[in-house]
Structures are given as structure tokens and as C-alpha cells.
C-alpha positions as a printed Julia matrix, in Angstrom:
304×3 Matrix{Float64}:
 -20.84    9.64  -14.79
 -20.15    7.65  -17.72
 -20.29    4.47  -16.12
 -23.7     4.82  -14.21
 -24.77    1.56  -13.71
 -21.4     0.76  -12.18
 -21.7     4.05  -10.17
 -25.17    2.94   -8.73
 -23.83   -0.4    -7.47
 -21.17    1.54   -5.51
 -23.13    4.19   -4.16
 -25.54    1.52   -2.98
 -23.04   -0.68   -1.43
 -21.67    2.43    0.52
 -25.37    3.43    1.64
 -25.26    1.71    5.41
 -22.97    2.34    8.14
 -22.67   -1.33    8.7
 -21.01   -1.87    5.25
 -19.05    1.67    6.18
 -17.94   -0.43    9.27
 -16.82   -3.44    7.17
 -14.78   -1.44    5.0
 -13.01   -0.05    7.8
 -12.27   -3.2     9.76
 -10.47   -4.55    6.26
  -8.5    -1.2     5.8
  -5.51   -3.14    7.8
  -6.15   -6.79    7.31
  -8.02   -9.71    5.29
 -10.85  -10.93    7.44
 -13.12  -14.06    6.5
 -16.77  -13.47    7.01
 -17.01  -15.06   10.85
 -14.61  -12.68   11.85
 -16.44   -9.73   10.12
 -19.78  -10.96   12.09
 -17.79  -11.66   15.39
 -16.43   -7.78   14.99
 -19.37   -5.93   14.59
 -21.61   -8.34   16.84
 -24.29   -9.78   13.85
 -25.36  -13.16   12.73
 -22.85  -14.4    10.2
 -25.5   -14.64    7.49
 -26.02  -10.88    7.52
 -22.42  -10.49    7.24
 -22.05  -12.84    4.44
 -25.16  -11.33    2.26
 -23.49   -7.54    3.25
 -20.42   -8.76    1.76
 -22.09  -10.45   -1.02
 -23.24   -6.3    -2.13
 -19.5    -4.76   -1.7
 -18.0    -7.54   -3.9
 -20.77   -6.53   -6.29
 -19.48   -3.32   -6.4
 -16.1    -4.86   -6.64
 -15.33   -2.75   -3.77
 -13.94   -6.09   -1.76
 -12.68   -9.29   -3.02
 -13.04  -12.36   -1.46
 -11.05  -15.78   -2.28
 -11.75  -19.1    -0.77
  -9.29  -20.74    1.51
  -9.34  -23.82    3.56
 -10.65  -24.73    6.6
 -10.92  -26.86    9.57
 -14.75  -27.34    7.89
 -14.92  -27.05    4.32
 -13.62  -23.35    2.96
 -14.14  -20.05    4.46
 -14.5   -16.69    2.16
 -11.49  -14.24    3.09
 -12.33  -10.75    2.01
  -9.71   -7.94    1.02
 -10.54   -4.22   -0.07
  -9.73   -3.51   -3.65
  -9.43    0.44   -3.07
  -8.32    3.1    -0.64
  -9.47    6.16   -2.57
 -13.07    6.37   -4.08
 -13.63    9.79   -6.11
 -16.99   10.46   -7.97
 -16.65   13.16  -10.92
 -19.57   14.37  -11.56
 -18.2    16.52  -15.06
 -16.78   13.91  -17.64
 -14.71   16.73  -19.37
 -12.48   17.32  -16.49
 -12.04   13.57  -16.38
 -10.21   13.58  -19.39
  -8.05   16.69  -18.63
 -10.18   20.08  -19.66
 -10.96   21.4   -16.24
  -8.79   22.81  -13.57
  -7.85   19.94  -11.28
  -4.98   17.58  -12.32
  -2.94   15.06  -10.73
   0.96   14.26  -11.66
   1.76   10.02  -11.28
   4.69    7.98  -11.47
   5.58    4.66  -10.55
   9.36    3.76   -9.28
  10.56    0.57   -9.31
  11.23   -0.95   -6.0
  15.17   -1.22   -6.81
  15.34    2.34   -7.48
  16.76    3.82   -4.72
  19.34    6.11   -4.53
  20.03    5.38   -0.95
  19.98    2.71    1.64
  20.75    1.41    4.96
  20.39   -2.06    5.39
  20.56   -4.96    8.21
  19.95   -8.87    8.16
  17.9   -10.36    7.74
  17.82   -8.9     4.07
  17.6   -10.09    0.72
  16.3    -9.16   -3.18
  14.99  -10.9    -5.85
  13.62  -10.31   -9.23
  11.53  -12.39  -11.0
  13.44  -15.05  -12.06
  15.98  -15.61   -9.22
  17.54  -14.24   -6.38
  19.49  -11.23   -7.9
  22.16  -11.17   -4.39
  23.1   -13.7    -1.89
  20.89  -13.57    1.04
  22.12  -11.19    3.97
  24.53   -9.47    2.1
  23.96   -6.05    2.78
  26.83   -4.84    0.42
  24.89   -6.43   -2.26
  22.27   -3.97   -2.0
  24.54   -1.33   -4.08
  24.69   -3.75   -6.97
  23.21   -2.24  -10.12
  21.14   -5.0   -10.48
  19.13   -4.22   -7.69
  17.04   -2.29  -10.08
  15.28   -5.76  -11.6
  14.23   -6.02   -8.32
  10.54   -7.65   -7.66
  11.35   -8.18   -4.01
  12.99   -7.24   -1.4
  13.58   -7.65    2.26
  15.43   -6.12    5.38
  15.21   -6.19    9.21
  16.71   -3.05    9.87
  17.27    0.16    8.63
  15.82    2.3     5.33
  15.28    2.37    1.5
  15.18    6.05    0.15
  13.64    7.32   -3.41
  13.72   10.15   -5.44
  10.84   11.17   -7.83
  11.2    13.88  -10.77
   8.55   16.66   -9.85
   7.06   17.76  -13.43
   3.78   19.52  -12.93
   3.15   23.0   -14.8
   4.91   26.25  -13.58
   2.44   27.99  -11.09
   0.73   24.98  -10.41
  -1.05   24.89   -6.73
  -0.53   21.52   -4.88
  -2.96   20.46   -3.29
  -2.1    17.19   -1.89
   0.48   14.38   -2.58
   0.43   10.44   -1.98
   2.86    7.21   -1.98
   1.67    4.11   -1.87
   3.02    0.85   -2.12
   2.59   -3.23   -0.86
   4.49   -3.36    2.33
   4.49   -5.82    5.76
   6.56   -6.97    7.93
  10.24   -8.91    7.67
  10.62  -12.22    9.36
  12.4   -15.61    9.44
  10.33  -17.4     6.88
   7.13  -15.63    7.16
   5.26  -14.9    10.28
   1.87  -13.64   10.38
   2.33  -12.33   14.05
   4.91  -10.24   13.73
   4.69   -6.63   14.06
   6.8    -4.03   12.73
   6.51    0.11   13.19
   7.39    1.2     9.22
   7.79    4.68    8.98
   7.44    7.15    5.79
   9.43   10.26    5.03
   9.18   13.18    2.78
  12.39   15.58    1.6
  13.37   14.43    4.77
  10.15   15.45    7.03
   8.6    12.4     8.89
   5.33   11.8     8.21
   3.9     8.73   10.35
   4.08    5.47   11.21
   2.26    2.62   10.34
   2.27   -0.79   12.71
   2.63   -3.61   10.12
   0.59   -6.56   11.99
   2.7    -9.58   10.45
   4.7   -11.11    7.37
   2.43  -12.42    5.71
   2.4   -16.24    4.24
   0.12  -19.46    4.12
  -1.22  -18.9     0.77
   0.62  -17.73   -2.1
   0.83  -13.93   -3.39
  -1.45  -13.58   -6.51
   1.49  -12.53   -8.58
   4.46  -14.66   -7.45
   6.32  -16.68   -9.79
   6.43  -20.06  -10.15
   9.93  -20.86   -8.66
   9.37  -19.01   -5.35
   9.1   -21.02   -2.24
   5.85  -21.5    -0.17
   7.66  -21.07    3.23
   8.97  -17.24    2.1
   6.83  -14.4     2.47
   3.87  -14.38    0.63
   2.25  -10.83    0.29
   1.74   -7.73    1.99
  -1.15   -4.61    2.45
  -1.51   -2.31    0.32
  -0.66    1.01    2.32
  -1.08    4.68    0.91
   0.77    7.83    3.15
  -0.92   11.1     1.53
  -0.32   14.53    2.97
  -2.41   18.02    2.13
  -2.75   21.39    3.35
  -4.68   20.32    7.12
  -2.89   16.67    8.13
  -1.01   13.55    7.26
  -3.21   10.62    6.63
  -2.5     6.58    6.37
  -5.15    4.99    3.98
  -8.13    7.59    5.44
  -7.27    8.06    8.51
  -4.71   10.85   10.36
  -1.77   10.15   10.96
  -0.25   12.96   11.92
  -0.39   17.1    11.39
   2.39   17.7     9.09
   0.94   19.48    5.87
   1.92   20.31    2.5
   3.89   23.95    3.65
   6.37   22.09    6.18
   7.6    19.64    2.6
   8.62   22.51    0.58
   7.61   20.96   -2.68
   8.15   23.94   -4.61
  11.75   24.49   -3.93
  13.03   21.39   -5.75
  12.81   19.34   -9.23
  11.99   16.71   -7.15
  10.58   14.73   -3.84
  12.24   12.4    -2.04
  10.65    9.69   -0.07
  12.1     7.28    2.75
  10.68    3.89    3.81
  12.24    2.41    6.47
  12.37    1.32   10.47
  13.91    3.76   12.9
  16.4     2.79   15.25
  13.87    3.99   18.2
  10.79    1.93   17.25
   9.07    0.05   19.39
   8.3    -3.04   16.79
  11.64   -3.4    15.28
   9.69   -6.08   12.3
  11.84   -5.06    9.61
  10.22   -4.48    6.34
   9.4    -6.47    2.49
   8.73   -4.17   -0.22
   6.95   -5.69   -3.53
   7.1    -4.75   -6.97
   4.32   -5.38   -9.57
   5.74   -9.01  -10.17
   5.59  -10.01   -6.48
   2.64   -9.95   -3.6
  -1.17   -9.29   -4.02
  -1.15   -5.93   -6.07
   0.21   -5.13   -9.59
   2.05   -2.11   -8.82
   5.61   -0.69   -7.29
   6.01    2.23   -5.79
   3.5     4.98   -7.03
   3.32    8.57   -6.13
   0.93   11.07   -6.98
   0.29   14.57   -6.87
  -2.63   16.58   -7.0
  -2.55   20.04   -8.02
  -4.73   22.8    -9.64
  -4.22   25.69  -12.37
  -5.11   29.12  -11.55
């Protein structure tokens, strides 16, 4: 509450179930503001003054890109996870609930299998030669900003430092993710699959790898026919399901990942050999893509 006017906007913007709708048809992909009004069946200048009140609230953001006809306003969600404390003290640690956070860098992982077509770079230059799945174990790979394969799995392990006796109550990963192609491709599905301490807990169906426009972050030296960017996907997991962004994905809970048992939580991104859209994967770090971040877990817990 210490932020009201900023609160107001957002409650506001969230007040009609056709902005609810909106939201949910950009939880998987950027969509310019015909398509929004071609979705959900309304004139395009009711979509366009709706989306006018979420970027208020900074709840969407919308960049203008070319067009057959001038430029067209392509609109992206900023968030997957809106909490409202209404008790500023807890806020700032002096109530109950908690949450544990860290953020691995892409390159971190302490396992792999990989497949061509595959790749890594960091933010200079290409840190291996392209398809050279052997150069995957280099120690380098830990300046990694990017990094690609068509087959197979990266796997990560996270120190697990809450209090003793602390009560988890849910735990998240999230990362920018989409598809692996030749080039880029913006068709090109892929079925990327998540894993914790060795439990699988869903699949998401990347839609393409994505390119045309350049990621936000990329550096200067990276080529305009690579991939460009990916989503912003978050795999959480409490005591009553498995969720992707907000919706279930699956019932595996908290009990079946023994969380307690261990000094730490391993997590596996990767493409099963069984999938039915075998896309291949790109991973981004904070230096690459849309979204200043690697690969971030949290956990939520409370103290009795």
C-alpha cells in the first residue's frame, strides 16, 4: 500500500473481464491490437483504448513495428505474478511469509545433453564453434548470454538456504525460452519440458523462434538473421498442482519433490526424446532476448 496511486491504476485496469481476456490471450505471444480485436470479436478502437489503460498500469507494453500501412502497436505482458500486500511491514521482512531467490546463470549447468543444431555465446562473441556439442563442457560456457540446442537437456542445481523448520509453500523457475531453428523461425514449435530433483513437471509448446525485430538487450555485433528473443515462461509448483504462467499444468505438488531432504533443488530444461514437437530449445541470459534476467528460482515459505 505504499504506492497507492500506482495500485489504483492496476486495480482499475484489471476491473473488466475483457481486459482479463486480453491479458490472457498475451500470456503466450505478442499480439498487435487488430489481432487482439479479431480474438475477442470487438471493433479495433475498443481494443486499442483497452490497451491504452493496461499500458497505463504498465501491466503491457507495446512497441511500434512496421507495416504493410504505416506501423502497428505490438503489445507484450510485463508480468506473470501480480501480489497486493496489504501490511507494509511484512513487505520488508517482519511478518511470517518469506520467499528465498536466486538467479543462475544460463552457463551454469552441471549437466547436459546436447544435439545440433547447438551453439553459445556470450556477449561479446561466440564463446564455442557452432555445433560442437563437446564444446558445451568448456568452462567458459559459464559467460554464457546465449545458448542454443535442437536436442536433448540443460540441467541446474540451486543451493536451498531457507531457515530450519521453514514450511514451503510453493516454488517457481522462470526463465526466457522459445524454440531452436535454422536461423530463426517464427513457426516453429517445440514441446520444452521442466523437471524438478528429477520429477517432471509439464510441458510447455513453444510456438516459434522468434526473429524479425531485434531482442531489446542484444548486442551490437549479433546478426539480424539469428534468433531474436523468446517468452518469458514461469513453471511454479505448490501443495494442490503444477502451473505454467497461471494456468495448470499438471498435478504434481510440493510432497512428490522432496525439498526437504536435500541442500539443494535441481532443475532440468530440456526436449524429451518422445515429444511430439521436437523444436529444440534457446535459453537467454540477462544480456540477450527481451527480459533482463537468467534463470531465477524462487521459493516461498513460511515460519511457524
Amino acid at each position: 500500500m505504499s504506492q497507492p496511486k500506482e495500485l489504483v491504476k492496476v486495480t482499475h485496469a484489471l476491473s473488466t473481464e475483457l481486459r482479463l481476456k486480453m491479458m490472457e490471450l498475451l500470456n503466450t505471444r505478442r499480439m498487435n491490437v487488430v489481432e487482439l480485436a479479431e480474438a475477442l470479436d470487438i471493433p479495433v478502437s475498443t481494443a486499442a483504448s483497452n490497451v491504452r489503460v493496461l499500458e497505463q498500469a504498465k501491466l503491457i507494453e507495446t512497441e511500434l513495428m512496421p507495416a504493410s500501412r504505416g506501423a502497428m502497436k505490438v503489445c507484450s505482458r510485463t508480468y506473470d505474478d501480480i501480489r497486493i500486500n496489504m501490511n507494509p511491514q511484512e513487505r520488508h521482512g517482519h511478518g511470517k511469509d518469506r520467499h528465498y531467490e536466486i538467479e543462475m546463470p544460463i552457463g551454469s549447468f552441471i549437466a547436459c545433453k546436447v544435439a545440433p543444431t547447438c551453439g553459445m555465446v556470450s556477449e561479446e562473441r561466440p564463446i564455442i564453434a557452432e555445433d560442437s556439442p563437446a564444446g558445451f563442457f568448456h568452462p567458459n560456457r559459464l559467460r554464457a548470454q546465449l545458448l542454443w540446442l535442437r536436442k536433448g537437456y540443460l540441467e541446474y542445481r540451486y543451493p536451498l538456504e531457507i531457515p530450519p523448520g521453514a514450511q514451503i509453500q510453493k516454488i517457481q523457475f522462470s526463465m526466457e525460452i522459445c524454440s531452436e531453428a535454422p536461423n530463426y523461425d517464427n513457426d516453429w514449435p517445440s514441446d520444452i519440458t521442466l523437471w524438478i530433483n528429477g520429477i517432471e513437471i509439464g510441458t510447455w509448446t513453444s510456438p516459434g523462434d522468434f526473429g524479425g525485430r531485434r531482442g531489446k538487450l542484444n548486442p551490437a555485433w549479433w546478426s539480424d538473421a539469428g534468433t531474436q528473443y523468446g517468452l518469458l515462461k514461469t513453471w511454479s509448483v505448490d501443495h494442490a498442482q503444477s502451473l505454467l504462467d497461471q494456468t495448470e499444468i499438471s498435478m504434481v505438488t510440493l510432497n512428490q519433490l522432496d525439498l526437504t531432504s536435500r541442500d539443494y533443488v535441481d532443475m532440468r530444461i530440456g526436449v524429451k526424446e518422445d515429444a511430439v514437437f521436437k523444436g529444440g530449445l534457446n535459453l537467454f541470459g540477462k544480456r540477450f532476448g527481451d527480459y533482463e534476467q537468467d534463470l531465477i528460482m524462487k521459493i516461498y515459505y513460511i515460519l511457524c
